[in-house]
N, CA, C and O of each residue as an XYZ file, in Angstrom:
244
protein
N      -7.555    -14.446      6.978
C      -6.495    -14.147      7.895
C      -5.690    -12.959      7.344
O      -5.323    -12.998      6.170
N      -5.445    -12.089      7.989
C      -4.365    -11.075      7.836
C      -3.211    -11.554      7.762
O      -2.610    -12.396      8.430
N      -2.779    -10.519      6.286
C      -0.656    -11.044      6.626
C      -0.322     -9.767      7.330
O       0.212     -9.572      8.422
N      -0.954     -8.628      6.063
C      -0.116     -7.661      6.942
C      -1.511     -6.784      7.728
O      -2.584     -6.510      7.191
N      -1.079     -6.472      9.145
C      -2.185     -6.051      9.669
C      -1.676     -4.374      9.924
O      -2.422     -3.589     10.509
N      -0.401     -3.988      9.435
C      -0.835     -2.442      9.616
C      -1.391     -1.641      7.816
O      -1.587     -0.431      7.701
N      -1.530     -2.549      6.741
C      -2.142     -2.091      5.926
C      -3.822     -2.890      5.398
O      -4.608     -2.624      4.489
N      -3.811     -3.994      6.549
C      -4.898     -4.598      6.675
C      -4.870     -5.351      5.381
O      -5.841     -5.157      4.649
N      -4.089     -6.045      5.026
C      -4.165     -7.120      3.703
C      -3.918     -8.352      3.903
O      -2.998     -8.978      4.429
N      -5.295     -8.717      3.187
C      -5.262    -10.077      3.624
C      -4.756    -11.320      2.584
O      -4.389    -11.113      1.427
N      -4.809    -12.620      3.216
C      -3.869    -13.550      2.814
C      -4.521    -13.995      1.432
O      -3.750    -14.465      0.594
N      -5.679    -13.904      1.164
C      -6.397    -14.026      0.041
C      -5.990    -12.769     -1.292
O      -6.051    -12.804     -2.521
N      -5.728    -12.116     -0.661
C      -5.196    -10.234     -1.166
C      -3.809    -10.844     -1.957
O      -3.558    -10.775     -3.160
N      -3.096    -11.389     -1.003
C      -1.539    -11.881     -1.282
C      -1.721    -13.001     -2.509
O      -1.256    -12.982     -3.648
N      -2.537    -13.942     -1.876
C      -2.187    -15.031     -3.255
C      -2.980    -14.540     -4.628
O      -2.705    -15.028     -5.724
N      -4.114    -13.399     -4.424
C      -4.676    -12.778     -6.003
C      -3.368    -11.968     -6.651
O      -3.028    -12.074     -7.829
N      -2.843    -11.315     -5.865
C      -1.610    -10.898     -5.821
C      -0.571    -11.735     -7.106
O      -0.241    -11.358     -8.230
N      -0.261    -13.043     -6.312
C       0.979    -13.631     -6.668
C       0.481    -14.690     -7.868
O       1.272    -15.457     -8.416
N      -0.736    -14.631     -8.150
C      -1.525    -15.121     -8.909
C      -1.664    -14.388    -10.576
O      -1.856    -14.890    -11.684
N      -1.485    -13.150    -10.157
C      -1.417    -12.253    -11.226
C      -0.177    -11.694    -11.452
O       0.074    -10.628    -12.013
N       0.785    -12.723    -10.836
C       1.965    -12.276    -11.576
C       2.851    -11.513    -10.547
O       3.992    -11.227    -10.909
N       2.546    -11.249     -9.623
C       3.585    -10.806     -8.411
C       4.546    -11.810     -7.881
O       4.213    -12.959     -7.591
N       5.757    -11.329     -7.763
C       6.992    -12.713     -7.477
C       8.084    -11.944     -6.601
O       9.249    -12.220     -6.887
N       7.821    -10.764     -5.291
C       8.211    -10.337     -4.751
C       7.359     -9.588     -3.928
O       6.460     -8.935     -4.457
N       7.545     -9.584     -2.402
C       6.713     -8.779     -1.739
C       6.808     -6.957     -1.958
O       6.243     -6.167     -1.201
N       7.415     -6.668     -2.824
C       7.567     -5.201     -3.316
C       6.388     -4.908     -4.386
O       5.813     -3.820     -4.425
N       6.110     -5.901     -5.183
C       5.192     -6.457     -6.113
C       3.823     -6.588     -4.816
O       3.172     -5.576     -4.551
N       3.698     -7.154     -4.515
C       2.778     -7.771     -3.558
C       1.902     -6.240     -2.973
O       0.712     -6.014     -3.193
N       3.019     -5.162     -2.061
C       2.290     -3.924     -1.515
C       1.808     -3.027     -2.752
O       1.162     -1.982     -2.660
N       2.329     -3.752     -4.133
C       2.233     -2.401     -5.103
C       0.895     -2.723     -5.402
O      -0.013     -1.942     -5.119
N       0.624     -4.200     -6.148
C      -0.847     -4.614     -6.286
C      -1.775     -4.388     -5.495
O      -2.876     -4.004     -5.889
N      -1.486     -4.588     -4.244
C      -2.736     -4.350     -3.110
C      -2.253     -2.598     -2.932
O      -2.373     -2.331     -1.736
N      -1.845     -1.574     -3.581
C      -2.188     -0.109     -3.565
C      -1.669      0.076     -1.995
O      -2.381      0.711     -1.216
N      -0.541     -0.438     -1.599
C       0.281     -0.019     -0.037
C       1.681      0.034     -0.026
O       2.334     -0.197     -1.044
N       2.092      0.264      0.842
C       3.600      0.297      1.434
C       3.984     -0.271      2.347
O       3.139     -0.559      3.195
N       5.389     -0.675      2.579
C       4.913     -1.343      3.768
C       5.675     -0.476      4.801
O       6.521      0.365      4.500
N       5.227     -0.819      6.189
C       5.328     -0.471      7.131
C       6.001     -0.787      8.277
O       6.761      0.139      8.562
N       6.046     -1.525      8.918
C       6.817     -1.966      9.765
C       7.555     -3.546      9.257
O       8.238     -4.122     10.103
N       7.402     -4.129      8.012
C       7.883     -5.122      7.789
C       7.712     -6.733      8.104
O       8.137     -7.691      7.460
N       6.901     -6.692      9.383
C       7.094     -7.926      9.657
C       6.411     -8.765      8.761
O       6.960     -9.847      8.552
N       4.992     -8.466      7.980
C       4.739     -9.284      6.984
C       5.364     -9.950      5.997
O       4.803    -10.949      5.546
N       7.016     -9.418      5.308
C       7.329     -9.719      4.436
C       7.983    -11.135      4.734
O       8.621    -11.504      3.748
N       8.032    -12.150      5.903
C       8.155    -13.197      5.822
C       7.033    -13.915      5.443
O       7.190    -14.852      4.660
N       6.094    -13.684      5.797
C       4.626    -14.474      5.470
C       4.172    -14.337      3.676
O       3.384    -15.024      3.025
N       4.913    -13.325      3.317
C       4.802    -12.874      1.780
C       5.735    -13.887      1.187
O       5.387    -14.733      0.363
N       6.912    -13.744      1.653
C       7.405    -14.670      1.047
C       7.191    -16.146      0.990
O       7.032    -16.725     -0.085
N       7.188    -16.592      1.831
C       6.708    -18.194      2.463
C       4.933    -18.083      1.026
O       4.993    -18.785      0.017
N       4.218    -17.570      1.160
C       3.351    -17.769      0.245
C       4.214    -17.486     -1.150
O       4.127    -18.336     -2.036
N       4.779    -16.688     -1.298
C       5.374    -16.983     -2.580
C       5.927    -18.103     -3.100
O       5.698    -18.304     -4.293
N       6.795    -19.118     -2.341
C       7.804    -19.861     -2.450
C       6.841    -21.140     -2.541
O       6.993    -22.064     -3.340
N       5.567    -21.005     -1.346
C       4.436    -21.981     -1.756
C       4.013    -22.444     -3.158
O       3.941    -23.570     -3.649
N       3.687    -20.885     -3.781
C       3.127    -20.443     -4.981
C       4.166    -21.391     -6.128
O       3.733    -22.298     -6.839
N       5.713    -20.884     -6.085
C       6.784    -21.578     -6.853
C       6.742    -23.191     -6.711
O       6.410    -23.890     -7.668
N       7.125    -23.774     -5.370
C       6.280    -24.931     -5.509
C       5.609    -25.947     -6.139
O       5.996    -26.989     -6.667
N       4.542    -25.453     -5.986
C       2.936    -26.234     -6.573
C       3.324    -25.555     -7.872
O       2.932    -26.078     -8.916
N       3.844    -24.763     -7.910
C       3.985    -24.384    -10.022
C       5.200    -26.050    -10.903
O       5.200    -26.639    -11.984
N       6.021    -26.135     -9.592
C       7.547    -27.011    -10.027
C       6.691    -28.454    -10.166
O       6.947    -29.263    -11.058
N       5.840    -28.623     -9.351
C       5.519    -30.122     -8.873
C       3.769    -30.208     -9.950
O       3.064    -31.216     -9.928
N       3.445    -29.059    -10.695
C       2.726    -29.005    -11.400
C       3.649    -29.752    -13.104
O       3.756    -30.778    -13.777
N       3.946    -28.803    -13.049
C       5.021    -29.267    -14.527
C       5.722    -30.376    -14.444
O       6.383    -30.698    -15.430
N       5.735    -30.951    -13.628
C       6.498    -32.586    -13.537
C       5.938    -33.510    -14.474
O       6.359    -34.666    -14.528
């Protein structure tokens, strides 16, 4: 699935992304080599981020 579809990056793109250490969607366009563009992805960036934080909190329990 696409997050962001005007640099064509996909949701798999995002979590290798946030996987390697990205913890902001500014982080996120830099790893995947883009900019962003019209913005609307950066809710879907985040929401996977906060996922990501999450399953990290409820890991360490």
């Amino acid at each position: 699935m696409y997050v962001c579809n005007c640099n064509g990056i996909r949701e798999r793109e995002v979590r290798a992304a946030v996987a390697a250490g990205a913890s902001r969607p500014s982080e996120i366009f830099k790893a995947c080599d883009s900019a962003p563009q019209c913005a609307r992805c950066v809710c879907e960036m985040r929401e996977i981020l906060e996922e990501q934080r999450q399953s990290l909190r409820y890991a360490a329990e």
